[in-house]
N, C-alpha and C positions, 0 to 999 in steps of 0.2 A: 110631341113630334108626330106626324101625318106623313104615311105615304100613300101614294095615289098609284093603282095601278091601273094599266090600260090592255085592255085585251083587242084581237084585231078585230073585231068588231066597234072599236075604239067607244068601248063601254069601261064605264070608268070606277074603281071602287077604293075607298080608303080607307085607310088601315090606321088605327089611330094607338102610338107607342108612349106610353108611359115610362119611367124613369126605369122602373124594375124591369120592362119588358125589354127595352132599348138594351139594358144591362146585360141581362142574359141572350138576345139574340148577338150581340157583340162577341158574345164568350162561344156563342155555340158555332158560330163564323170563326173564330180563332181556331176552335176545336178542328174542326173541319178542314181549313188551310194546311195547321200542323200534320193532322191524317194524310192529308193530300201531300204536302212538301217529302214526308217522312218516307210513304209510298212509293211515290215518285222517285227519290233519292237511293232508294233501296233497291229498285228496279233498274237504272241506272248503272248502281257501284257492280249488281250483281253481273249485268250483261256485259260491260266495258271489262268487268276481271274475266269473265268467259270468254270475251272475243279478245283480250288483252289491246284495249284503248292503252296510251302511253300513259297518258295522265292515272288515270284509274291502276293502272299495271304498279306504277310507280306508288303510287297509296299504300296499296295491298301489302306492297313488299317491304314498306315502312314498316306498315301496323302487324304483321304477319314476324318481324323482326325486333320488332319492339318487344312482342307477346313471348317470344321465343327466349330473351335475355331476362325479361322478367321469370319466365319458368325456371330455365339454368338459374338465374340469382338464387330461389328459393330452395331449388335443389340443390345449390351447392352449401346454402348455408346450412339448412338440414344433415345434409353428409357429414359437414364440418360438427354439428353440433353430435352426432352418432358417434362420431371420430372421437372426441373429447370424452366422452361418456366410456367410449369402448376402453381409452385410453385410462379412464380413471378404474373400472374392470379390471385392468390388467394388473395396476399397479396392488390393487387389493389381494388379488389371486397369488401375484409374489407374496406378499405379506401373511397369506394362509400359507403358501409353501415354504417362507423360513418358519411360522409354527409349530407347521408338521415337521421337518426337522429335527425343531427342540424337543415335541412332545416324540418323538420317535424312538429319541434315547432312555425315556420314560418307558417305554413298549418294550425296549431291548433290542429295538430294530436300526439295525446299518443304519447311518442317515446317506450313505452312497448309493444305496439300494432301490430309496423310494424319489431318485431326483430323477427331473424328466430324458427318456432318453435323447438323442443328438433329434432335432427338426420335431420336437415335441415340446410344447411347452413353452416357458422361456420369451414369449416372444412381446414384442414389442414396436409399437407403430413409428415410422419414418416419421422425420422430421420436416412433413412437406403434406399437400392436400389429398387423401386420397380420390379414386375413381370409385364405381360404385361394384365394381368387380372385386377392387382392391378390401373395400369394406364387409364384404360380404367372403371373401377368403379369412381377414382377420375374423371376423365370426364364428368363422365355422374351427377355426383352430381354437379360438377362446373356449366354444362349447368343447372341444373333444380337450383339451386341457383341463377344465372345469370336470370332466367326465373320470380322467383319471387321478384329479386328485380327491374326488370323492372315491374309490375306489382304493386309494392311500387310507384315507382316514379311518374308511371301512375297515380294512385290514388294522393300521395303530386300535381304533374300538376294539374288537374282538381280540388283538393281542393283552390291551389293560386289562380286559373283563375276565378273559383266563387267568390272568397275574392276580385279581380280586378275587376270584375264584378259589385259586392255590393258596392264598393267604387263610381263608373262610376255611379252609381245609389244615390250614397247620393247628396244630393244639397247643395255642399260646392264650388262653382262657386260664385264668385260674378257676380249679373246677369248685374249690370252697373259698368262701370270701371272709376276708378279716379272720384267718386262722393262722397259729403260727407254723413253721414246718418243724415236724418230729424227724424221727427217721431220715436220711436222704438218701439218694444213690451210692450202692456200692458194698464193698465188704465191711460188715460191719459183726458184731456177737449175736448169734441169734441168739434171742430172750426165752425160748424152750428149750433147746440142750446146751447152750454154754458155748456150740462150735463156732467156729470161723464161717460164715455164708454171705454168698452175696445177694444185696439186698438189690431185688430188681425195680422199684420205683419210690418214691416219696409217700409219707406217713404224714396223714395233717392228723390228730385228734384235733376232736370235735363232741359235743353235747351229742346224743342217740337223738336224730329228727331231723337236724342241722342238712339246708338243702344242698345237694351236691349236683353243677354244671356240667354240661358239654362243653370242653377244650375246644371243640371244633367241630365245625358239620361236616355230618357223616350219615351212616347209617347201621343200624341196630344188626350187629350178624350174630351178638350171642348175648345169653341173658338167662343164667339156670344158675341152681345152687351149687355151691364147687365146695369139697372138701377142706381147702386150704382158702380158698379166696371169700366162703359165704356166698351169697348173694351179691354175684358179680354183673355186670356189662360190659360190655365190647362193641366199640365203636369201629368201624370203618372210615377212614377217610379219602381212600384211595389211595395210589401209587405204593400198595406196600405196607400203609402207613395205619396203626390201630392203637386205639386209645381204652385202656384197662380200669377199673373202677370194681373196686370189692370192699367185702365186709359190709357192706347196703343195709338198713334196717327195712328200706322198705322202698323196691323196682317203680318205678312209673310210666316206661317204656316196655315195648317187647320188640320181639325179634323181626325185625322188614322193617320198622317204623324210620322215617326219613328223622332228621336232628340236622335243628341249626342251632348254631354257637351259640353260649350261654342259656340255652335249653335248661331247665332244672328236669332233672330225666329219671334223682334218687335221693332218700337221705341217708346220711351215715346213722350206722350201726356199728355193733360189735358181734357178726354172725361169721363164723368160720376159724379160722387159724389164728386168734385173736385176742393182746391180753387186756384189750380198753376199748371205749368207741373211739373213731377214728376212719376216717377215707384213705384206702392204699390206692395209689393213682403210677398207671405206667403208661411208657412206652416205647411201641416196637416197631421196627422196620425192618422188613421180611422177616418176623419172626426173633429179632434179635433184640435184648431189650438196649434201651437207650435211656438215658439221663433225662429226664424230664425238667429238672430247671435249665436246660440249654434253649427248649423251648419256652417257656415260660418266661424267663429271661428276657429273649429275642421279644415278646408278646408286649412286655411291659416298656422296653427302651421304643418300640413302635409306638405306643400310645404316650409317650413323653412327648414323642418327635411330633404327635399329633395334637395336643397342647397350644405349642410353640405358635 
């Protein structure tokens, strides 16, 4: 193809276009038009919406409308999907708080005590769509409900771990193992004068070495050789509560050392007031002695129940 141009000096020159040339000046003229159309169109829409043309007014308020129901659609489904989610939130939150309930009674705690009070708690979303005021009030209640019943559970924890605690401290340990009981609690002959005396704790003979346990953790407040008892220990366990161990061949603790349950802390001997080897094992509260298989006892039906 040849084009011929002519200048006003009607001097004349030609341009000679080949297929790929033709090709691309066709594309680059389209290019061109499009920029031009779009430009044009855009200068246009913008001044007719500034001066409000009707035509152009009426566009704007179309597409400006359009844009606006497509936003609302996304945000409400969004809400709607929050809403759903918050709702599935809530429904778990009750299911932690009938939990806490059951485990409360495990605590020793009212379960009247730890339920939400009146506008607390409890709540649960309408039957209809919320607004974004609406969603965001349910929130803030979900958190401050979430708030308190962590704050429950904190409290039920720290009641169990006292309850574990006070267990770890009862003396339901047998303090020798696979022995049989001699002696037991109470009035019995004593075996040096003949008289009627009461016997203040339990008699295991035992081989002299045979290792002899902590009933329970405590702490070491006495530990010396006694006239009557030998080579004794004494345990503290709190509230009152102390665990006796005499006749010892040979101490493994002293006096301050912390003990926890099943501790081997002595072995039996036969040192002190004494006509065999054997472990004499008591116990007192405030000072008064008590029956040691009442605890022992109780120690043993627990580890049944834990079996099971």
């Amino acid at each position: 193809m040849q084009l011929i141009i002519t200048d006003a000096r009607f001097r004349s020159r030609t341009i000679q276009l080949s297929g790929l040339r033709l090709t691309l000046a066709v594309l680059l003229a389209s290019v061109c038009l499009m920029l031009l159309s779009a430009g044009l169109y855009h200068w246009v829409f913008l001044k007719g919406a500034r001066e409000g043309w009707p035509v152009i007014s009426t566009l704007v308020r179309v597409v400006v409308r359009d844009e606006e129901a497509q936003r609302e659609r996304f945000i409400r489904e969004n809400i709607d999907l929050m809403a759903k989610r918050l709702g599935e939130m809530q429904a778990k939150m009750l299911q932690l708080e009938s939990l806490g309930e059951r485990v409360s009674g495990l605590a020793g705690i009212n379960p009247a005590d730890i339920k939400s009070k009146p506008g607390q708690g409890g709540l649960l979303l309408p039957g209809r769509s919320l607004n974004m005021q609406e969603l965001q009030e349910a929130l803030a209640d979900l958190d401050q409900w979430s708030s308190q019943r962590a704050d429950v559970m904190t409290v039920i924890e720290s009641r169990l771990f006292e309850q574990k605690i006070k267990k770890l401290m009862l003396p339901t340990e047998m303090p020798v193992k696979e022995v049989s009981l001699g002696s037991s609690f109470g009035w019995r002959i004593d075996p040096f004068n003949g008289r009627s005396a009461l016997h203040t704790g339990l008699d295991f003979p035992a081989e002299v070495g045979t290792p002899i346990y902590a009933a329970a953790g405590g702490v070491v407040v006495g530990q010396e050789a006694h006239p009557q008892y030998g080579n004794m220990i004494e345990l503290d366990h709190g509230n009152a509560l102390v665990t006796l161990y005499a006749h010892t061949s040979r101490v493994l603790v002293k006096k301050g050392d912390l003990i926890k349950r099943g501790q081997k802390i002595a072995e039996v001997g036969n040192t002190g007031r004494s006509t065999g080897a054997h472990l004499h094992f008591e116990v007192l509260v405030q000072g008064i002695p008590q029956d040691p298989q009442k605890f022992l006892h109780a120690g043993s039906q627990l580890a049944a129940l834990g079996k099971r």
